[in-house]
mmCIF file of the C-alpha atoms, coordinates in Angstrom:
data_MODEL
# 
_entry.id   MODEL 
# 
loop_
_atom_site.group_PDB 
_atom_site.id 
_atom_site.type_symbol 
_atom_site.label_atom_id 
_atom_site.label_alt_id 
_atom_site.label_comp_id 
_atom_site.label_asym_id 
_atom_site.label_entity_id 
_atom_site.label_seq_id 
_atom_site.pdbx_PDB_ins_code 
_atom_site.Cartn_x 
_atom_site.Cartn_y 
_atom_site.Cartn_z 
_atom_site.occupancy 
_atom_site.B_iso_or_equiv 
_atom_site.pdbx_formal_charge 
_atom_site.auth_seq_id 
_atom_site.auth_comp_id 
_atom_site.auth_asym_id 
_atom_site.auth_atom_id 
_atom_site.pdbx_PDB_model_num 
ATOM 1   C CA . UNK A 1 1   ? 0.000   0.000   0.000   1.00 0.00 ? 1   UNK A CA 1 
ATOM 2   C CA . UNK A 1 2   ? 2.787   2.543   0.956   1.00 0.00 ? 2   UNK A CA 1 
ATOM 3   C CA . UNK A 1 3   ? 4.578   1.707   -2.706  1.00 0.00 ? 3   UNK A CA 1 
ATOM 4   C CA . UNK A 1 4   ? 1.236   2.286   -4.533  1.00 0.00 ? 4   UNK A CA 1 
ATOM 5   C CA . UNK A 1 5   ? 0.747   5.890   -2.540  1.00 0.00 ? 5   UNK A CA 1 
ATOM 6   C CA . UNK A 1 6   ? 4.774   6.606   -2.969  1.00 0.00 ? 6   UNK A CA 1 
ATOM 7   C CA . UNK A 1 7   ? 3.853   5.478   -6.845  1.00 0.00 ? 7   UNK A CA 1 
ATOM 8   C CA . UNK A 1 8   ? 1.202   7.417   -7.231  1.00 0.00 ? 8   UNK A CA 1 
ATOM 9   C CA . UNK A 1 9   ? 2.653   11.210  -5.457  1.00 0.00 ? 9   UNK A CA 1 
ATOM 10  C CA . UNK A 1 10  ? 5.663   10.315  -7.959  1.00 0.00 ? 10  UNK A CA 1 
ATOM 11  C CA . UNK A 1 11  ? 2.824   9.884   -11.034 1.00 0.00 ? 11  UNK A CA 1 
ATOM 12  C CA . UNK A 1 12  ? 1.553   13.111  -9.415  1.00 0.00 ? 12  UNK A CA 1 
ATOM 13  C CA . UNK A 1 13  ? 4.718   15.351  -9.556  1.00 0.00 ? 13  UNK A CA 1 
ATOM 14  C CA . UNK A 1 14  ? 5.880   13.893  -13.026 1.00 0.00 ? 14  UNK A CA 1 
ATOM 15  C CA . UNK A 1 15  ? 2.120   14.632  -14.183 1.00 0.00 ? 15  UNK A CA 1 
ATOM 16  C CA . UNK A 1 16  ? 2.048   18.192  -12.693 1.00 0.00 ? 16  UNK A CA 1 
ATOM 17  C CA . UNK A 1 17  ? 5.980   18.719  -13.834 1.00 0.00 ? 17  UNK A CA 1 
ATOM 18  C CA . UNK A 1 18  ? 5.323   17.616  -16.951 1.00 0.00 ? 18  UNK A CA 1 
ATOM 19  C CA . UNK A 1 19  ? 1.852   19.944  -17.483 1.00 0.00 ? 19  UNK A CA 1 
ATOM 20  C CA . UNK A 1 20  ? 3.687   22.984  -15.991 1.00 0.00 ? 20  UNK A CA 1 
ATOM 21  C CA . UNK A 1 21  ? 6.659   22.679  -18.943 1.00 0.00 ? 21  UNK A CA 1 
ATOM 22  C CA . UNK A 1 22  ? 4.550   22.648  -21.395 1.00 0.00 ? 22  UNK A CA 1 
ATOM 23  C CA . UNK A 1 23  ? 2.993   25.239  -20.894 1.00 0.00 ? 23  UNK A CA 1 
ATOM 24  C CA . UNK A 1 24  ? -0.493  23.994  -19.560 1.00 0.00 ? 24  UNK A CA 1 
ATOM 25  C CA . UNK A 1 25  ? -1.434  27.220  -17.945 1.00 0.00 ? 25  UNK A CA 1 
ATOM 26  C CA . UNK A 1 26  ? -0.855  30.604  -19.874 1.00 0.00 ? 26  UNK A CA 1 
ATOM 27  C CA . UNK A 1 27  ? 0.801   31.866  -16.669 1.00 0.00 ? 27  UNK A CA 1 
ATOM 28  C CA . UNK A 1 28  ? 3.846   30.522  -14.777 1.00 0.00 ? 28  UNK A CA 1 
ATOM 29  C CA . UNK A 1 29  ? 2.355   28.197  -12.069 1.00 0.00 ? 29  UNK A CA 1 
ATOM 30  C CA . UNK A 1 30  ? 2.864   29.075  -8.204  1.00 0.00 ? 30  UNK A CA 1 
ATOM 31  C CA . UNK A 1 31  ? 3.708   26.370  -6.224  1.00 0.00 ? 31  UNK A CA 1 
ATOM 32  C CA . UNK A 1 32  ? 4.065   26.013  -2.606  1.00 0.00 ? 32  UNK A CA 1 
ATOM 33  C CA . UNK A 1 33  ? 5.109   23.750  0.478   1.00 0.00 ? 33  UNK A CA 1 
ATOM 34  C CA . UNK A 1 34  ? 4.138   22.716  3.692   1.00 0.00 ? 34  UNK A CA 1 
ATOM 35  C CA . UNK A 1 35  ? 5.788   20.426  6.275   1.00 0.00 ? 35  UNK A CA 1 
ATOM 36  C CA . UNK A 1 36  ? 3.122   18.228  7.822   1.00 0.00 ? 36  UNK A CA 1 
ATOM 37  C CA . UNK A 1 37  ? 5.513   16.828  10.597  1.00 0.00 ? 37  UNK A CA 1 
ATOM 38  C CA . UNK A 1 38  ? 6.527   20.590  11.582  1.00 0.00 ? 38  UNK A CA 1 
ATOM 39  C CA . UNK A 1 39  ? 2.429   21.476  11.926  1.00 0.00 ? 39  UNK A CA 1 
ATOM 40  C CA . UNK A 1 40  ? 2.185   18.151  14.020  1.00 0.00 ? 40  UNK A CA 1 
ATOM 41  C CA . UNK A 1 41  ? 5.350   19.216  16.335  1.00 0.00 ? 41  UNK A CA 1 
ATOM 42  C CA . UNK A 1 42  ? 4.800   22.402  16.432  1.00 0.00 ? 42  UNK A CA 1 
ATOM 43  C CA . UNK A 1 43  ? 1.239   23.809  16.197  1.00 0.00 ? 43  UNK A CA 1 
ATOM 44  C CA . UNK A 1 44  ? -0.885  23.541  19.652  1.00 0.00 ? 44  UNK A CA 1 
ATOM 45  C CA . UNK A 1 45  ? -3.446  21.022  18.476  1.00 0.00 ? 45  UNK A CA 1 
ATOM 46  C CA . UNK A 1 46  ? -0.396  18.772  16.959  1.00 0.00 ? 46  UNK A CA 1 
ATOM 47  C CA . UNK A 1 47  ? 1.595   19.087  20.552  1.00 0.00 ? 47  UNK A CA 1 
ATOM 48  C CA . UNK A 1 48  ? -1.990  17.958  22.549  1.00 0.00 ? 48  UNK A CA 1 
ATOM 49  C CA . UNK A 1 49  ? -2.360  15.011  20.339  1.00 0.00 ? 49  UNK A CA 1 
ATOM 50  C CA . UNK A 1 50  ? 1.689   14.128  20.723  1.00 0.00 ? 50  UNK A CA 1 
ATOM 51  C CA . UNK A 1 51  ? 0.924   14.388  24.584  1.00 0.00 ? 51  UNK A CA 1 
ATOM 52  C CA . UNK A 1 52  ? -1.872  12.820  24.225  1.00 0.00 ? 52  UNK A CA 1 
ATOM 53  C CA . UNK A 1 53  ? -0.273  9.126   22.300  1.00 0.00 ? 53  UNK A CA 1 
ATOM 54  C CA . UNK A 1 54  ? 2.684   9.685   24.708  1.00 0.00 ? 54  UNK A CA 1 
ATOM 55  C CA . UNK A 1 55  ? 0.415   9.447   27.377  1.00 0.00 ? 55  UNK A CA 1 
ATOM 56  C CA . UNK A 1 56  ? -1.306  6.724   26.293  1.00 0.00 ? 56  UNK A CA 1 
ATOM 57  C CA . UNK A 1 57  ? 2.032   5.011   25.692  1.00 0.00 ? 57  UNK A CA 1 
ATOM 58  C CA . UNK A 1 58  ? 3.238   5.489   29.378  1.00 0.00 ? 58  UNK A CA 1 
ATOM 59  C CA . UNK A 1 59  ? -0.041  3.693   30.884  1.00 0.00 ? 59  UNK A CA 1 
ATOM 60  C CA . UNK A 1 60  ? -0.107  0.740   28.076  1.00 0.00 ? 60  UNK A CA 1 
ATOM 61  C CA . UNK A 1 61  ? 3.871   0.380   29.318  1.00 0.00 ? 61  UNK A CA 1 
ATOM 62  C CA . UNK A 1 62  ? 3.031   0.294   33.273  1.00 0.00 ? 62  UNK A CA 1 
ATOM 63  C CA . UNK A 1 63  ? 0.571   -2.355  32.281  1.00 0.00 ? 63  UNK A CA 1 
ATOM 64  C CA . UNK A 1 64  ? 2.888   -4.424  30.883  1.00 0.00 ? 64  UNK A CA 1 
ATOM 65  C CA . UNK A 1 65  ? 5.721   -3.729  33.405  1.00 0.00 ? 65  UNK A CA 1 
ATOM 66  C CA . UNK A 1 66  ? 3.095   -4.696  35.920  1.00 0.00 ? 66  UNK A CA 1 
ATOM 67  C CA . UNK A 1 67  ? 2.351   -8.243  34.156  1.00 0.00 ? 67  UNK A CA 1 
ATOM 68  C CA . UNK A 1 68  ? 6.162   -8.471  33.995  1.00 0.00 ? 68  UNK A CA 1 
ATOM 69  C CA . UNK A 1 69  ? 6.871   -7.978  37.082  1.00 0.00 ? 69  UNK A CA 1 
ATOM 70  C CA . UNK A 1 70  ? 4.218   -10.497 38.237  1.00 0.00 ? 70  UNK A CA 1 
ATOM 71  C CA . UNK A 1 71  ? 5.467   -13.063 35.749  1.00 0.00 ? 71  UNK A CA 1 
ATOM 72  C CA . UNK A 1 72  ? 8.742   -12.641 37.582  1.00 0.00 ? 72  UNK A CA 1 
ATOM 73  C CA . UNK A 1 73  ? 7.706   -13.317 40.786  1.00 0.00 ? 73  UNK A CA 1 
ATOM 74  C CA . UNK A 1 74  ? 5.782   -16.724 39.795  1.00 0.00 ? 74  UNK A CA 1 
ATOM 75  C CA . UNK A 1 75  ? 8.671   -17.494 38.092  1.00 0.00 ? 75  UNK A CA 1 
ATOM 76  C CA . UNK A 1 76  ? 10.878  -16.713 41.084  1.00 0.00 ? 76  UNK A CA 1 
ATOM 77  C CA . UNK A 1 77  ? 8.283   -18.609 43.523  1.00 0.00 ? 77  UNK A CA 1 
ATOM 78  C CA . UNK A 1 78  ? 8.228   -21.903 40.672  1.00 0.00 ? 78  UNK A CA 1 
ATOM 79  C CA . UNK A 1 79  ? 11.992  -22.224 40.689  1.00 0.00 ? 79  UNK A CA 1 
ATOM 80  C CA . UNK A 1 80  ? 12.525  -21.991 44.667  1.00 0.00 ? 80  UNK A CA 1 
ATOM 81  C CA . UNK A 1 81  ? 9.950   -24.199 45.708  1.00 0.00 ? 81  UNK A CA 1 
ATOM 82  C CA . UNK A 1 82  ? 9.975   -26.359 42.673  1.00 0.00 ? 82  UNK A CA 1 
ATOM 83  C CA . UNK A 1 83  ? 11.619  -29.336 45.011  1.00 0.00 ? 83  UNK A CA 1 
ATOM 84  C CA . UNK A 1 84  ? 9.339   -29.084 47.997  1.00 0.00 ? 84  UNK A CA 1 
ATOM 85  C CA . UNK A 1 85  ? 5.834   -28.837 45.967  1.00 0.00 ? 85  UNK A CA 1 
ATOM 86  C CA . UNK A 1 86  ? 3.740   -31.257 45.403  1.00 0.00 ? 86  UNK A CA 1 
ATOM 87  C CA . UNK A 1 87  ? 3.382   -32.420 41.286  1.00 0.00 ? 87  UNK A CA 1 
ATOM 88  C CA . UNK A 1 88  ? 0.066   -31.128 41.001  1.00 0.00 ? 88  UNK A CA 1 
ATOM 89  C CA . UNK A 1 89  ? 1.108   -28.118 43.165  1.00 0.00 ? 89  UNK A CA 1 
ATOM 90  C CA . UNK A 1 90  ? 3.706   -27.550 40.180  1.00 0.00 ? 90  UNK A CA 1 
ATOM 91  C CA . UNK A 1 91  ? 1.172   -28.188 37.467  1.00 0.00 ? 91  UNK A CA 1 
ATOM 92  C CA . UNK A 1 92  ? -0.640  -25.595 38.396  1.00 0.00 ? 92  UNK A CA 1 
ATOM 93  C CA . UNK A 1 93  ? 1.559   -22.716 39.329  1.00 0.00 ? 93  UNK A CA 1 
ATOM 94  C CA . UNK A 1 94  ? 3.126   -23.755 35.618  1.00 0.00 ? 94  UNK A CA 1 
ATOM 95  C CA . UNK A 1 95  ? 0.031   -23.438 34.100  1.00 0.00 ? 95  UNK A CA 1 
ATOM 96  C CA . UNK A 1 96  ? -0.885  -19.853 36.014  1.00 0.00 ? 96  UNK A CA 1 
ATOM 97  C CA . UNK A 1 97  ? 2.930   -19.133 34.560  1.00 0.00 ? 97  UNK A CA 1 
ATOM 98  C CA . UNK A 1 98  ? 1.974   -19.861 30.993  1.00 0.00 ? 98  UNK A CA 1 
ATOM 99  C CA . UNK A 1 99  ? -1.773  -17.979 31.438  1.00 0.00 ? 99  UNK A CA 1 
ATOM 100 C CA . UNK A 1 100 ? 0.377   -15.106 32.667  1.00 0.00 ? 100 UNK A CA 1 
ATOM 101 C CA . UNK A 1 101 ? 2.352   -14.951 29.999  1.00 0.00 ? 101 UNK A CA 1 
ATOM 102 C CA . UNK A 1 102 ? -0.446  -15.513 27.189  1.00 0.00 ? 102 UNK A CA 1 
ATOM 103 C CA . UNK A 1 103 ? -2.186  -12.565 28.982  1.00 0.00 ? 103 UNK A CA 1 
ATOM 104 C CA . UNK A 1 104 ? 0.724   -10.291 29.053  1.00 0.00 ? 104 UNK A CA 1 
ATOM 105 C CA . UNK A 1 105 ? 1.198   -11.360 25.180  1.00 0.00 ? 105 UNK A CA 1 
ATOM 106 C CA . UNK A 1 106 ? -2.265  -10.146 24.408  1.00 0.00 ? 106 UNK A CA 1 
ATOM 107 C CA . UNK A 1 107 ? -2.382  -7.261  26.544  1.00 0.00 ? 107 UNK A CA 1 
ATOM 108 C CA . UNK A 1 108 ? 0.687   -6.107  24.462  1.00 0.00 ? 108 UNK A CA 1 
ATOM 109 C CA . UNK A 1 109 ? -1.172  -6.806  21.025  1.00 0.00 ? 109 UNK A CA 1 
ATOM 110 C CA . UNK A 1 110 ? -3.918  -4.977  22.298  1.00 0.00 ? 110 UNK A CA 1 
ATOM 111 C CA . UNK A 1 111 ? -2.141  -2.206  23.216  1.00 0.00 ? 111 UNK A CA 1 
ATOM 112 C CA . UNK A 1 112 ? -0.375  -1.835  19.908  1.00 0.00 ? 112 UNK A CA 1 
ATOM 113 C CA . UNK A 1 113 ? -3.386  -2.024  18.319  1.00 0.00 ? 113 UNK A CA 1 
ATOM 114 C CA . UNK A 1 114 ? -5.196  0.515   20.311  1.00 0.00 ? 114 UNK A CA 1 
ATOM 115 C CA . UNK A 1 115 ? -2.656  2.766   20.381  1.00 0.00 ? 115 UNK A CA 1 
ATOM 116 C CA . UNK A 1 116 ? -2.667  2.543   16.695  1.00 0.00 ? 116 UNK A CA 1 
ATOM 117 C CA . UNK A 1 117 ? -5.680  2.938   16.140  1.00 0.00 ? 117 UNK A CA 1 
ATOM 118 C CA . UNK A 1 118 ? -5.891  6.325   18.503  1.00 0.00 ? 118 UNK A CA 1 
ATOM 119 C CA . UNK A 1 119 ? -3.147  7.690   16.494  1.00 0.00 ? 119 UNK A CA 1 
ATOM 120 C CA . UNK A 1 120 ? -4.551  7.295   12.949  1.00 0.00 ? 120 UNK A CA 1 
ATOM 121 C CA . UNK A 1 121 ? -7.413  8.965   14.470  1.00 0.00 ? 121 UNK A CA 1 
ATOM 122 C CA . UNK A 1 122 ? -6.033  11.775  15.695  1.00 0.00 ? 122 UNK A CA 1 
ATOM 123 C CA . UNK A 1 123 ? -3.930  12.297  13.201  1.00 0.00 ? 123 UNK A CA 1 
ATOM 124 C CA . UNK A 1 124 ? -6.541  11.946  10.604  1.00 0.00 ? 124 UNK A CA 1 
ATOM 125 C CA . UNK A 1 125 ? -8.734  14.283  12.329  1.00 0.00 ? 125 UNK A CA 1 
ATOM 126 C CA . UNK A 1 126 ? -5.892  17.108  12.363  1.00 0.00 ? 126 UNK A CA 1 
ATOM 127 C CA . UNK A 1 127 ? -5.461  16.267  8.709   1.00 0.00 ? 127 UNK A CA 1 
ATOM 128 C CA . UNK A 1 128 ? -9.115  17.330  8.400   1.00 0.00 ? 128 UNK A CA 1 
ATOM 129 C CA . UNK A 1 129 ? -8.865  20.090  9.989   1.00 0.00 ? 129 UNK A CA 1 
ATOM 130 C CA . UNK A 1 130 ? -5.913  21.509  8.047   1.00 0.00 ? 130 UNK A CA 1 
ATOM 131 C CA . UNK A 1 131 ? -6.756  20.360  4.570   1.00 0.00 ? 131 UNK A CA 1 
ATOM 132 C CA . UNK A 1 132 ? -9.533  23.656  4.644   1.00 0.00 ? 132 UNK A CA 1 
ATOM 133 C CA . UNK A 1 133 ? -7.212  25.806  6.024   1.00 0.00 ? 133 UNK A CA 1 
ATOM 134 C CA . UNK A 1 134 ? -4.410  24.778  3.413   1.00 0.00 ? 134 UNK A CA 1 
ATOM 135 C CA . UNK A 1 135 ? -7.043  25.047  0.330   1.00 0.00 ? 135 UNK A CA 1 
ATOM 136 C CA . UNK A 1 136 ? -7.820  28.612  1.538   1.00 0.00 ? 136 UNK A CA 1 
ATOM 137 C CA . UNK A 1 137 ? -4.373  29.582  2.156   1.00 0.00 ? 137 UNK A CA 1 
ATOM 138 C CA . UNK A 1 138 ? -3.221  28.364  -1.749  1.00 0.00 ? 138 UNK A CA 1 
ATOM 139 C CA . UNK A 1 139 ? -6.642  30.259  -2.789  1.00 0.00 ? 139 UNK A CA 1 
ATOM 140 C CA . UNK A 1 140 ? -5.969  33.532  -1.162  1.00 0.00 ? 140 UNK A CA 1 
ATOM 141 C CA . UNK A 1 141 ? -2.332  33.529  -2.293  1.00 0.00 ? 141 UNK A CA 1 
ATOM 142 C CA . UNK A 1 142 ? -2.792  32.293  -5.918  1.00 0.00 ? 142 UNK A CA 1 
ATOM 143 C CA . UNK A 1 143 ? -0.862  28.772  -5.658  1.00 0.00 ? 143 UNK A CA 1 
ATOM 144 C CA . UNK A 1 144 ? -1.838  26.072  -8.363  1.00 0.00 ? 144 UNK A CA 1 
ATOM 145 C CA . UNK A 1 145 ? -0.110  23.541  -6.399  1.00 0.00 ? 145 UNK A CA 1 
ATOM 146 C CA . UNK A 1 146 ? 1.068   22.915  -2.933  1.00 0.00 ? 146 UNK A CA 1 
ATOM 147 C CA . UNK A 1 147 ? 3.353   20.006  -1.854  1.00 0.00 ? 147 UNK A CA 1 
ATOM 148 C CA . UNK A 1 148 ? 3.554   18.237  1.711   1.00 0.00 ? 148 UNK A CA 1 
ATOM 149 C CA . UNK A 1 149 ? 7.132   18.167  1.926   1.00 0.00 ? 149 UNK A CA 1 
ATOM 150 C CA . UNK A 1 150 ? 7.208   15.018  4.980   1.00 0.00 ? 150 UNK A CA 1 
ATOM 151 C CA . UNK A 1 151 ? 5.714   13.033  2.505   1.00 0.00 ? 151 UNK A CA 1 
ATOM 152 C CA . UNK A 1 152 ? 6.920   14.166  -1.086  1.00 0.00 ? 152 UNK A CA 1 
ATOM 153 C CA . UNK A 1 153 ? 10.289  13.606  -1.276  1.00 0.00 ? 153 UNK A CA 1 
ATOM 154 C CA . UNK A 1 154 ? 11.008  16.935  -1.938  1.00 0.00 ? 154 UNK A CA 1 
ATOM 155 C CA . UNK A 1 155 ? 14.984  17.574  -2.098  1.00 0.00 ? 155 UNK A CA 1 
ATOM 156 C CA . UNK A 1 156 ? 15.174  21.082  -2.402  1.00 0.00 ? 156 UNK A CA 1 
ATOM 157 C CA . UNK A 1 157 ? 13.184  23.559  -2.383  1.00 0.00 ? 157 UNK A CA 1 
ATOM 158 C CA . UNK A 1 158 ? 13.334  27.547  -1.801  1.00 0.00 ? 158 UNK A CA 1 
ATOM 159 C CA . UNK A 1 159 ? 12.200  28.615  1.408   1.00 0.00 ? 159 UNK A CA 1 
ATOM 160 C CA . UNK A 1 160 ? 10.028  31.654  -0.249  1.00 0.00 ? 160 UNK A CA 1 
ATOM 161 C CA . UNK A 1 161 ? 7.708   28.829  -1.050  1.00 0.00 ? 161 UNK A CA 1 
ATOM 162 C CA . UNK A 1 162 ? 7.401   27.156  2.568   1.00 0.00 ? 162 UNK A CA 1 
ATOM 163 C CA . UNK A 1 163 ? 3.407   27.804  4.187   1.00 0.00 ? 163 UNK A CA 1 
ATOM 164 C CA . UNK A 1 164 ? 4.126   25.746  6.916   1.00 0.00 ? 164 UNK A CA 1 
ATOM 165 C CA . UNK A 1 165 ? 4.120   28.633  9.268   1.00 0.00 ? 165 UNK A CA 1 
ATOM 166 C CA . UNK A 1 166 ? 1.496   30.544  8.220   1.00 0.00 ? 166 UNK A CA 1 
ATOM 167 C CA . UNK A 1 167 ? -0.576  26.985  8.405   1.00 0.00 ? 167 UNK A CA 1 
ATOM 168 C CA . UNK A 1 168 ? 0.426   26.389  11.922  1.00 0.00 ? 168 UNK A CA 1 
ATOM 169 C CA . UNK A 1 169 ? -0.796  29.981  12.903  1.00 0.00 ? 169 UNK A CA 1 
ATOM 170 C CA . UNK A 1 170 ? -4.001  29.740  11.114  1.00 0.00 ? 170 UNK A CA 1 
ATOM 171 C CA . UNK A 1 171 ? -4.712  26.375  12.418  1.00 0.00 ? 171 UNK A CA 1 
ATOM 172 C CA . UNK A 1 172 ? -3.805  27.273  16.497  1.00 0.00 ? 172 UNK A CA 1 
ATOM 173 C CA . UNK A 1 173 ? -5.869  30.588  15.940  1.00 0.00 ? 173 UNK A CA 1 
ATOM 174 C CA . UNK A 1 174 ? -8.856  28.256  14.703  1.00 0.00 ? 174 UNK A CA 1 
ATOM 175 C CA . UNK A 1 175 ? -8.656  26.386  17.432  1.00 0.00 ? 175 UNK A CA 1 
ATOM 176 C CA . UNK A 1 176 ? -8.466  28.944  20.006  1.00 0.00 ? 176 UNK A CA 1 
ATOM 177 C CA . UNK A 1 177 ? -11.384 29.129  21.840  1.00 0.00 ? 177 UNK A CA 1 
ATOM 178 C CA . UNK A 1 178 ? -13.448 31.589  21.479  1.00 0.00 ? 178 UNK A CA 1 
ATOM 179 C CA . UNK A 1 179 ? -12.956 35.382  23.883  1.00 0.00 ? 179 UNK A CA 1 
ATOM 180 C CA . UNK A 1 180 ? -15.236 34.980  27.124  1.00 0.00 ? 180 UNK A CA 1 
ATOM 181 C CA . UNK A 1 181 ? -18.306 37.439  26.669  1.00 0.00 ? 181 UNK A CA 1 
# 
């Protein structure tokens, strides 16, 4: 899936490269950037959502460090008293060692998947939010074409061109709340 999206942006700029040499618009084409990971770092709703996934990542880690640490200790209590325990005493304190384990395994999966799931959300509802704001900014200033440099590829580019700042500052000031009346 990433090759076909990678495949296609390339199809994309060679398409758009290719229309603005020869001459597909009477005028020379304005073209801009932005820098989606800088808006994500640096803009107030980006650094909330950051917080927010590291957050999440700190509890789904003390959960696991907890099942660790009691996976320990079984194993810790099997292996001294393995010699004075009775066999069925030692079948079942291995087999609450290997439910331990298969719980801490799917805890973990869980967790993954949760926390990826979380972040495609939020980061799919930023994306939402700043694809308007983007449109409105290449509208107002005349751009035919504007480029997400985190995920273009882009190797050089001139810096008059970058709207990755005025992006983060329209996208904190529409999502500051409102003055109290």
């Amino acid at each position: 899936m990433i090759h076909k999206v990678r495949r296609n942006i390339f199809l994309l700029v060679v398409l758009c490269g290719t229309a603005i040499s020869l001459g597909f618009a009477q005028q020379p084409s304005k073209i801009g950037v932005i820098n989606s990971q800088e808006v994500l770092e640096r803009s107030v709703e980006g650094k909330r959502v950051i917080a927010r996934l590291t957050e999440k990542d700190k509890q789904n880690q003390a959960t696991l460090t907890k099942l660790d640490d009691e996976i320990r200790q079984l194993e810790t209590r099997l292996n001294t008293q393995r010699l004075t325990l009775s066999e069925e005493a030692l079948y079942n304190m291995n087999a609450d060692l290997q439910k331990k384990q298969t719980d801490r395994k799917r805890v973990a999966e869980d967790a993954v998947r949760d926390f990826q799931d979380l972040q495609v959300k939020l980061f799919n509802k930023i994306q939402s939010e700043l694809i308007p704001i983007i449109e409105a900014l290449g509208k107002e200033k005349g751009i035919d074409l504007i480029f997400d440099l985190a995920k273009s590829g882009a190797v050089y580019f001139n810096p008059a061109i970058d709207l990755t700042e005025e992006v983060i500052k329209r996208y904190d000031a529409s999502k500051a709340s409102p003055p109290a009346k």
